[in-house]
C-alpha positions as CSV (number, residue, x, y, z in Angstrom):
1,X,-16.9,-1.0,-0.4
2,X,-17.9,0.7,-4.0
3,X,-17.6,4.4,-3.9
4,X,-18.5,6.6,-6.8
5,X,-15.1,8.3,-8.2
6,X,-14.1,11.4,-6.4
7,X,-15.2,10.3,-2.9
8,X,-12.8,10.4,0.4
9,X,-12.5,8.0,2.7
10,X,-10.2,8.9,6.0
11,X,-9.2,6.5,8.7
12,X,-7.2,7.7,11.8
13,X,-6.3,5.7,15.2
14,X,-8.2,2.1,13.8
15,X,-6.7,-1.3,14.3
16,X,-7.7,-4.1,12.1
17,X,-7.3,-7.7,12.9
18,X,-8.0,-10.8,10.7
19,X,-10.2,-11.9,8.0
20,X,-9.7,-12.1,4.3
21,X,-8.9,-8.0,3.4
22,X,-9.0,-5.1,6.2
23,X,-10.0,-2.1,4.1
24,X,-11.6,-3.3,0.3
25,X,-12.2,-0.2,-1.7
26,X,-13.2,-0.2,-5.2
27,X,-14.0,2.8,-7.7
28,X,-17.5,2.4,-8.7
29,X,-16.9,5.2,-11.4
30,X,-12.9,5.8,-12.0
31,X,-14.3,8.1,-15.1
32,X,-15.3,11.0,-11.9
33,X,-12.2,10.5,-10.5
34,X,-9.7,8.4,-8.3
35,X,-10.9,8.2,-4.9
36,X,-9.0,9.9,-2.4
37,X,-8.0,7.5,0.6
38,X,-5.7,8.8,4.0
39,X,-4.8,6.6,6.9
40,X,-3.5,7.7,9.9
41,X,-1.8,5.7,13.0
42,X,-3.5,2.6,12.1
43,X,-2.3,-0.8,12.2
44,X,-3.9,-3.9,9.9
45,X,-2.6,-7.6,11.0
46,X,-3.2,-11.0,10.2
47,X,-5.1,-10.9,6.9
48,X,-5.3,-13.4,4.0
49,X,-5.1,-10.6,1.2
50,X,-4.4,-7.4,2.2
51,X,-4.4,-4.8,4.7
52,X,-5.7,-1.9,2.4
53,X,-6.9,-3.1,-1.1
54,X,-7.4,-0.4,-3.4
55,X,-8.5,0.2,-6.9
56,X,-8.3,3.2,-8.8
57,X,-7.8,5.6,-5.6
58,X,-5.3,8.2,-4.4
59,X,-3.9,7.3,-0.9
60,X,-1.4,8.9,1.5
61,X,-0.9,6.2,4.7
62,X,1.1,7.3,7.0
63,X,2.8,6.0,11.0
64,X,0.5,3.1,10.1
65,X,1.8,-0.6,10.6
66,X,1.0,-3.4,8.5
67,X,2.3,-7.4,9.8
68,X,1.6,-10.8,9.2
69,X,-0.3,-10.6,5.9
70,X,-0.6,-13.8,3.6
71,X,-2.0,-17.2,3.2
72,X,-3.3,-18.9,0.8
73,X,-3.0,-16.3,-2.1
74,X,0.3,-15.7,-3.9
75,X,-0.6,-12.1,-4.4
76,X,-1.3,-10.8,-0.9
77,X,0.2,-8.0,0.4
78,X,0.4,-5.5,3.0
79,X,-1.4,-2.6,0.9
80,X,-2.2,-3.4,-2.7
81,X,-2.7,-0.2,-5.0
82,X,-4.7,-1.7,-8.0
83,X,-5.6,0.7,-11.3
84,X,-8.4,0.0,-14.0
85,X,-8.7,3.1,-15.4
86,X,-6.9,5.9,-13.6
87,X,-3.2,6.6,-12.6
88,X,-3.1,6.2,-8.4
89,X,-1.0,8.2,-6.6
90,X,0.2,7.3,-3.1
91,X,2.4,8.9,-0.2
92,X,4.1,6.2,2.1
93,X,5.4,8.0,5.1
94,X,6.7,6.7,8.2
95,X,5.4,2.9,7.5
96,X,5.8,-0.4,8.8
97,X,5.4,-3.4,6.6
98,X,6.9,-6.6,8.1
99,X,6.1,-10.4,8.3
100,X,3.7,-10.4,4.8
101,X,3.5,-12.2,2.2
102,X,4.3,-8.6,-0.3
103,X,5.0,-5.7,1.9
104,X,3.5,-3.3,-0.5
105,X,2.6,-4.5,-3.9
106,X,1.8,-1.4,-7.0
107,X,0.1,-2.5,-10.6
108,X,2.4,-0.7,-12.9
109,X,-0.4,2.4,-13.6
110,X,0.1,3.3,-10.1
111,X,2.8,5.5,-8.5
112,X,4.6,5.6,-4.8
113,X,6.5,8.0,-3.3
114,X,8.0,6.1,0.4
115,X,9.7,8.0,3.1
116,X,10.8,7.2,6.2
117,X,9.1,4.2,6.0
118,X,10.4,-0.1,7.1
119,X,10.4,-3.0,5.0
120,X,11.2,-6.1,7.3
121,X,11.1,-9.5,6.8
122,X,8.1,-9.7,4.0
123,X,8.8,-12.8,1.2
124,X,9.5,-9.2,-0.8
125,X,9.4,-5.9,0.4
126,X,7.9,-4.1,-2.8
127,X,6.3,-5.7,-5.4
128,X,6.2,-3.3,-8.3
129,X,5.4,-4.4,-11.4
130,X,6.9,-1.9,-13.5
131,X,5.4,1.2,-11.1
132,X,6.3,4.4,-11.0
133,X,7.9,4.1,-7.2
134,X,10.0,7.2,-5.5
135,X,12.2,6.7,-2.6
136,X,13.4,9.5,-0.7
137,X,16.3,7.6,0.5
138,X,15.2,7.3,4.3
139,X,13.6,4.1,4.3
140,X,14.9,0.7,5.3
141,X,15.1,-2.5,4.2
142,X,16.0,-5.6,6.3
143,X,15.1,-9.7,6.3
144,X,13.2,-9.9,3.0
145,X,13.8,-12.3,1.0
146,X,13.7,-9.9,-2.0
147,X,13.6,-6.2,-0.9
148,X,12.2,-5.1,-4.7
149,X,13.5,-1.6,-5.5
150,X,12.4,1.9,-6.1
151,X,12.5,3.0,-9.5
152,X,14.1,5.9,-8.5
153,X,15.6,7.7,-5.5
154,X,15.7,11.6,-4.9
155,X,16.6,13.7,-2.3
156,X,14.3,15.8,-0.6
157,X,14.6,19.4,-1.2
């Protein structure tokens, strides 16, 4: 779905279940704005890309599960954060990502800050590339085949 930059999109209690990407969202004008996107006690399993696939937009996901994403495409992950022309923010909190190809994957424009959140038997837990990715020391990371690291760890306060 194309939004125009600025607009909020909020999903709370949905399940998603096959197909090629759960939730597409794309910033039809990043100049207005990132989108703002929050997710709520969902759960997105068995896709071919991605559970959430988001470009240019702000997100804060949170007691949300995300399993048994990847197929044919070696750049599918459990949430994808993707940036064109804005800086994306998001808040992982209280997260599940296990059995997918990446279990969260960041373009290096974007930024993460995880807490409390699981990384469990992806091919690699987080796929960064060069992001901007907080950990507040509470999460966990088990069975990957590479975990990927935060670029920095703090305490909260």
């Amino acid at each position: 779905m194309t939004l125009p930059g600025g607009a909020f999109v909020s999903l709370k209690d949905t399940h998603f279940i096959g197909g090629n990407t759960g939730v597409l969202l794309t910033n039809g004008s990043p100049a207005s704005g990132p989108l703002q996107l929050n997710v709520e006690r969902s759960s997105f399993t068995q896709f071919f890309v991605a559970g959430i696939q988001a470009s240019d937009t702000n997100a804060t996901i949170s007691d949300s599960n995300f399993e048994l994403i990847g197929g044919f495409s070696a750049a599918s992950a459990g949430a994808i954060c993707m940036a064109t022309s804005t800086t994306p923010q998001w808040f992982i909190n209280n997260d599940k990502f296990s059995f997918n190809n990446d279990g969260l994957s960041l373009a290096a424009s974007c930024s993460a800050r995880l807490s409390n959140s699981t990384f469990s038997q992806n091919t690699t837990g987080i796929s960064s590339a060069s992001a901007n990715v907080v950990s507040y020391r509470n999460n966990v990371f088990v069975g990957n085949g590479t975990d990927g690291a935060p670029s920095m760890s703090t305490s909260f306060k």
